[in-house]
C-alpha positions in Angstrom: 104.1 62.7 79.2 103.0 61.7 82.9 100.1 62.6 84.2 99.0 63.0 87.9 96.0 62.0 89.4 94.0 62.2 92.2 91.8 59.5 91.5 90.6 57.6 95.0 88.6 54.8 93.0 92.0 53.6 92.3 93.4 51.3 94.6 96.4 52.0 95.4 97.9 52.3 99.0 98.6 56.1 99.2 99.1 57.8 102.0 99.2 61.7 102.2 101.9 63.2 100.8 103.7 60.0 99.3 103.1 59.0 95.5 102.5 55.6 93.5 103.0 54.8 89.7 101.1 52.9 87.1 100.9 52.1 83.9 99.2 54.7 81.6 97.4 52.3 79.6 95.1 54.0 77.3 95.8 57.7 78.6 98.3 59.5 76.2 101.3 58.7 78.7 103.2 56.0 79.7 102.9 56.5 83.6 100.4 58.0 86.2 101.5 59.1 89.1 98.7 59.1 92.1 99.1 61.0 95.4 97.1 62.3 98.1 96.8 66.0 99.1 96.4 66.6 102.4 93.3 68.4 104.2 94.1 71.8 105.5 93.3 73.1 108.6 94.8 77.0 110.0 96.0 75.1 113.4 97.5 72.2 111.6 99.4 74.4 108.8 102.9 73.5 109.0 102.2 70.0 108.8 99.6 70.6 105.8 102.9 72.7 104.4 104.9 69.8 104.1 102.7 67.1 102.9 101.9 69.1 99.7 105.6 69.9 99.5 105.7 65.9 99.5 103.4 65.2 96.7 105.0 68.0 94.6 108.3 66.4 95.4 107.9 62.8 95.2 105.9 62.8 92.1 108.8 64.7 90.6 111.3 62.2 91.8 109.5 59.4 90.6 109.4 61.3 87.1 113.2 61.1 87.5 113.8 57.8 88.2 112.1 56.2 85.9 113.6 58.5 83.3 111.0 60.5 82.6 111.3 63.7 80.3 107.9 65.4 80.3 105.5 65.8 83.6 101.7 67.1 83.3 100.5 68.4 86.4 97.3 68.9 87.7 96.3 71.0 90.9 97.3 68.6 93.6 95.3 71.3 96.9 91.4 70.6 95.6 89.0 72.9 97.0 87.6 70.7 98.3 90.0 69.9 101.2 90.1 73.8 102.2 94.0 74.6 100.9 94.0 78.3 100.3 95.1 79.0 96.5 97.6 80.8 96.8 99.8 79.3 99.5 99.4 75.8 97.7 100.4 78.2 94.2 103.3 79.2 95.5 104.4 75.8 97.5 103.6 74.3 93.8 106.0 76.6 92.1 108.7 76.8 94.5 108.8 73.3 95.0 109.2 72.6 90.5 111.5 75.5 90.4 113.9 74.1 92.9 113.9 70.6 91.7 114.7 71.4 88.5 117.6 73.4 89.6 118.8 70.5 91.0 117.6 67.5 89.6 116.4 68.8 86.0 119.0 68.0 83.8 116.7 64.7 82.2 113.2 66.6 82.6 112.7 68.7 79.4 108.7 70.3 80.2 106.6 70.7 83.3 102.8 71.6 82.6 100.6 73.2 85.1 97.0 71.4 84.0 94.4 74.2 85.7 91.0 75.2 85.7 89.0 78.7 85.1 89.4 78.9 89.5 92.9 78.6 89.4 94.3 80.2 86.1 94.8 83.8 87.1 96.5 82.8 90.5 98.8 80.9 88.5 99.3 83.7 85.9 100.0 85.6 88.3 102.3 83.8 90.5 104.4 82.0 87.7 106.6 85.0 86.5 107.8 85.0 90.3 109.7 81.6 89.9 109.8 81.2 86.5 110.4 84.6 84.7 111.0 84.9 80.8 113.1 87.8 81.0 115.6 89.5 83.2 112.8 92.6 83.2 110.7 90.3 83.8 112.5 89.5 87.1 113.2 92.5 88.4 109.7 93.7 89.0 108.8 90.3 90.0 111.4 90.8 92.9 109.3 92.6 95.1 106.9 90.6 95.6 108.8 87.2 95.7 107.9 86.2 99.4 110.8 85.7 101.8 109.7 82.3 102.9 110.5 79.7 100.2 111.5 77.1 102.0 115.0 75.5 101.9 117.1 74.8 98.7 114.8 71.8 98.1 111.5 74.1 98.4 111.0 72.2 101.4 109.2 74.6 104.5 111.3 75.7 106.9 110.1 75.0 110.4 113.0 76.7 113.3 111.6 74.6 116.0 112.2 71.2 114.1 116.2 72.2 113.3 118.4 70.0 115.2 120.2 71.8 118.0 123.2 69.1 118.3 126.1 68.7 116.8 127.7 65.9 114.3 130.7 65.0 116.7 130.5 65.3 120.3 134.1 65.1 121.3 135.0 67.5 118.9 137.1 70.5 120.4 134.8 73.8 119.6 137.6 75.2 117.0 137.4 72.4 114.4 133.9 71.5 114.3 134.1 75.7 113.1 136.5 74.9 110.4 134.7 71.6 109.0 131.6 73.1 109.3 132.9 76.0 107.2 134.3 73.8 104.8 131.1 72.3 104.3 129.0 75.1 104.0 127.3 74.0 108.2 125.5 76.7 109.9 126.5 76.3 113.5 124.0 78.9 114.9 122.3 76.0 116.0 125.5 73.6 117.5 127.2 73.6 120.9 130.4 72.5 121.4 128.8 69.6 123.2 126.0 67.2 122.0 124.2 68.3 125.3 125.3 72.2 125.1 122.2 74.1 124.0 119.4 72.1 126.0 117.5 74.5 127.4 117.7 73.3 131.3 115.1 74.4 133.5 112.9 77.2 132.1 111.4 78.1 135.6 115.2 79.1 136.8 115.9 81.1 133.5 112.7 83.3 134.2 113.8 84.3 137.8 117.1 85.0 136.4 115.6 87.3 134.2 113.6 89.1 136.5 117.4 89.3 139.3 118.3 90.6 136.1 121.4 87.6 136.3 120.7 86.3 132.8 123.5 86.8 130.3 122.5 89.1 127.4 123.1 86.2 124.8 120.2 84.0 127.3 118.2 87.2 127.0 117.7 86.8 123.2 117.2 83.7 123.4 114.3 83.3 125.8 113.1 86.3 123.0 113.5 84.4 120.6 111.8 81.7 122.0 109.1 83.7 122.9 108.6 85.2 119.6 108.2 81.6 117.7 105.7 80.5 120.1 103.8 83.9 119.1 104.6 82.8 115.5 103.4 79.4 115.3 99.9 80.1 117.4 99.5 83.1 114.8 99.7 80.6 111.8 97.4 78.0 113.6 94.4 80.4 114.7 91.7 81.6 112.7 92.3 85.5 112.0 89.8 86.3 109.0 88.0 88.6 111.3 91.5 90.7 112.0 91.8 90.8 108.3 88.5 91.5 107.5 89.2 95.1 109.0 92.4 95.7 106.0 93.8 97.5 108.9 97.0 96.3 107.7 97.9 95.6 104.1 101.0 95.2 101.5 101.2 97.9 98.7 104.5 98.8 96.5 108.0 99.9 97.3 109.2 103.1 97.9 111.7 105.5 95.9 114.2 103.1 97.5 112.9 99.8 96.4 112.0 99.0 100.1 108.5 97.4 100.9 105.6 99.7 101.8 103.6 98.5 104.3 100.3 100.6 105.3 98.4 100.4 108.5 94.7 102.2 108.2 94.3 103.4 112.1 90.2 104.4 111.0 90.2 100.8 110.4 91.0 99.3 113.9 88.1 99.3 116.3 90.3 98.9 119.4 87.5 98.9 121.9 85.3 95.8 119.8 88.3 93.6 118.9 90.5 91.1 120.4 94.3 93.4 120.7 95.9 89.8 121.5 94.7 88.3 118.0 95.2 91.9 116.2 99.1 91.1 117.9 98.8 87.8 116.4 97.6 89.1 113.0 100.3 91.5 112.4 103.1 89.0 113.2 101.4 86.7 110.8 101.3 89.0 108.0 104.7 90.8 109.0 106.6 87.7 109.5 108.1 87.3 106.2 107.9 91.4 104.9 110.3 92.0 107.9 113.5 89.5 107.1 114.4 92.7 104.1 113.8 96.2 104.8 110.9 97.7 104.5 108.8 100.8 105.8 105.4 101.5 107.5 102.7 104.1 106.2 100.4 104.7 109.2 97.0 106.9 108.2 95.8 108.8 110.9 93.2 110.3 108.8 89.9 111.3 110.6 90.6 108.6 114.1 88.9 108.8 116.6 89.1 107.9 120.9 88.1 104.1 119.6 90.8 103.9 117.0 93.7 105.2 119.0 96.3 101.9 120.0 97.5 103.1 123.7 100.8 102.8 124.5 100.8 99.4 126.5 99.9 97.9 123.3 102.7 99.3 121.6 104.6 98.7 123.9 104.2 94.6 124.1 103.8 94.6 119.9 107.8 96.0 120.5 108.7 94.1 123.0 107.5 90.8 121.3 108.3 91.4 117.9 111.8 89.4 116.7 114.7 91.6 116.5 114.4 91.9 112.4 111.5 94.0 112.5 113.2 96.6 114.4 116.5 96.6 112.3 114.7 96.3 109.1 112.2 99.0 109.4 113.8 101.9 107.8 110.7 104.6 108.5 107.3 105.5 109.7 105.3 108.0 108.1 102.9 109.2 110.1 100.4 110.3 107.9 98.1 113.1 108.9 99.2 113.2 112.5 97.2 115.7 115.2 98.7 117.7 117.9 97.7 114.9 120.5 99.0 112.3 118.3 102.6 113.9 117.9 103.0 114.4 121.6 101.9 111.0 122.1 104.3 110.0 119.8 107.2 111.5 121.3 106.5 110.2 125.0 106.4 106.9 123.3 109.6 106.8 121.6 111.6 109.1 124.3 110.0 106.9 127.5 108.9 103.8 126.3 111.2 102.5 123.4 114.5 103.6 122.1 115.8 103.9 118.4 112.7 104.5 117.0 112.4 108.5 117.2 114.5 109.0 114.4 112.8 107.0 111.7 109.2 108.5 112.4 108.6 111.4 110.2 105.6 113.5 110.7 103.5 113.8 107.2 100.5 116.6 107.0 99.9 116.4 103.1 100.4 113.4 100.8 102.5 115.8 98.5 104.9 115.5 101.3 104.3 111.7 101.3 105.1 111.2 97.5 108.8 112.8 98.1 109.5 109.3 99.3 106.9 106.8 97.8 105.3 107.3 94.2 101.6 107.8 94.5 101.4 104.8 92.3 103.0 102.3 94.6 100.0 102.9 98.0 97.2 101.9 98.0 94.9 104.8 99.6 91.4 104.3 101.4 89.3 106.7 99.7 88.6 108.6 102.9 92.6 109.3 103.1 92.3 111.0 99.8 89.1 112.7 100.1 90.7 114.4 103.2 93.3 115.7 102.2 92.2 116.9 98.9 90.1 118.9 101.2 92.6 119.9 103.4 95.6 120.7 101.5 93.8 120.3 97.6 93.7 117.9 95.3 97.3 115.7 93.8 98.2 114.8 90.6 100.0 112.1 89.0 101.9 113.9 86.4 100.4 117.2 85.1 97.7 119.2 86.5 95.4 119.6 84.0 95.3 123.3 81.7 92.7 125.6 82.9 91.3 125.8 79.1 89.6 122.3 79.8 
């Protein structure tokens, strides 16, 4: 057995990220491996990503070449330098799991050393990389995130893949067919080194307002616009967007599709910052949107301060990356008013298109649980007070006999 430390008295030149060994000496294991987690911060998060990707990986490697057969690890992200549990958990896991895909045919046992704090994210997160059965698995699925990093475990970052390609000269044709061969993505690769620089953006904008831009450098510029949205979502601080649960992750619906609920009570849009509530919602929807998925929108007892106008809307469409809008497969509008379903239609008839045919309008949640089991959502209480008011009371299997 190896065992990691995170011991600064020793001295050892470490920096963040890479790892050292020594001897074990009187420790129950031949090595230690020391290594530094880095110090998170929200606007610094990618590269806090990929240094504790780099401790997870390097200690591993080290374990590897030096022939190791057992590693003991403890929880590299202290609480002390701010990493938020579960992202570190699951950067942790994903990065083991990969590696020993790869490069675990000498390593027989990895072990997780945790404390009382950490244990049940652990529990919980484990059977999502590492199931024991094939059941097991399957209702792990869901709730897999979409972002786990490359086939190393390593975070993905778009803005850092390289946008040239291997060979110049190359005629367009063949670098096609070696890339192929090799398993390449060209998405990325001109058929020159200097083909996909982006020239000067100031030109490209008044070309898209002469409306002279070609409809590929339309979603690009989109593109582009929607990462720089991305990355300022994961940098700012936005615990006082999700300290409304305005927006939230619940089960899957009869189809097996995400279920994604929005609480409109919950959004004081006159008291909060719409620009970081946009920010918010590409943060948290980022990763739901890359498989399909559907939104349940409570209307339940709004008001004139919880209504989201249609400029709003509007720019939410218009910024979002072009998966959400595939992806989405419905909108149940739950509890909907006369104002709100004329609203509605003006929206999706005037302002955006494709979208009127996946809204369906819900009055009761019996309606609702035609498509998603009552067991998979969440419900504010208030949502369910309501309409057992309105339209009486649900139940889960049978109602119960009158003789009781």
């Amino acid at each position: 057995m190896v065992h990691i430390l995170l011991d600064l008295s020793v001295r050892i030149c470490c920096r963040t990220g890479e790892a050292k060994l020594t001897k074990g000496f009187n420790l129950a294991a031949r090595f230690i491996i020391h290594t530094v987690g880095p110090k998170y911060k929200s606007r610094y998060r990618t590269a806090a990503e990929s240094s504790l990707y780099s401790c997870y990986r390097n200690v591993l490697q080290l374990a590897k070449e030096q022939s190791m057969s057992s590693v003991g690890f403890c929880v590299i992200n202290s609480a002390k330098r701010g990493y938020p549990l579960e992202d570190a958990t699951h950067i942790a896991l994903r990065t083991v799991r990969r590696f020993l895909e790869i490069h675990g045919e000498t390593i027989e046992k990895v072990v997780f050393a945790v404390s009382e704090l950490e244990e049940a994210t652990y529990q919980k997160l484990l059977p999502l990389y590492f199931p024991r059965s094939l059941k097991e698995e399957y209702r792990s699925l869901p709730y897999l995130p979409a972002d786990i990093g490359n086939a190393e475990g390593e975070p993905v970052v778009p803005e850092r893949q390289i946008r040239i390609c291997e060979k110049p000269g190359a005629p367009e044709d063949t670098q096609e067919e070696e890339a192929e061969g090799l398993g390449v993505d060209l998405s990325f690769i001109g058929s020159h080194a200097f083909a996909r620089m982006e020239g000067d953006i100031d030109k490209q904008r008044r070309l898209i307002l002469q409306g002279q831009l070609s409809e590929a450098a339309l979603q690009k510029q989109h593109q582009r616009n929607y990462n720089r949205w991305l990355c300022q979502a994961r940098s700012e601080d936005l615990s006082d967007i999700a300290s409304l649960k305005a927006l939230y992750q619940t089960g899957v619906d009869n189809c097996g599709r995400t279920v994604m609920v929005v609480v409109g009570r919950n959004i004081p849009v006159t008291l909060i910052d719409m620009d970081k509530a946009l920010l918010y919602f590409i943060h948290v929807m980022d990763h739901i949107a890359v498989k399909e998925y559907v939104l349940v929108y409570f209307h339940t007892l709004t008001s004139e301060y919880n209504h989201l106008d249609s400029d709003f809307l509007k720019k939410l469409y218009d910024v979002v990356d072009v998966k959400y809008k595939r992806n989405l497969k419905a909108v149940y509008f739950v509890h909907p008013t006369f104002r709100s379903k004329v609203s509605t239609w003006f929206f999706t008839t005037f302002s955006v298109s494709g979208l009127k045919d996946k809204i369906h309008h819900v009055d009761s949640l019996h309606q609702l649980f035609s498509a998603i089991s009552p067991e998979q959502i969440d419900f504010p209480p208030f949502v369910l007070e309501y309409d057992a008011r309105e339209n009486g009371p649900y139940y889960t299997s049978y109602p119960p006999s009158p003789d009781l």
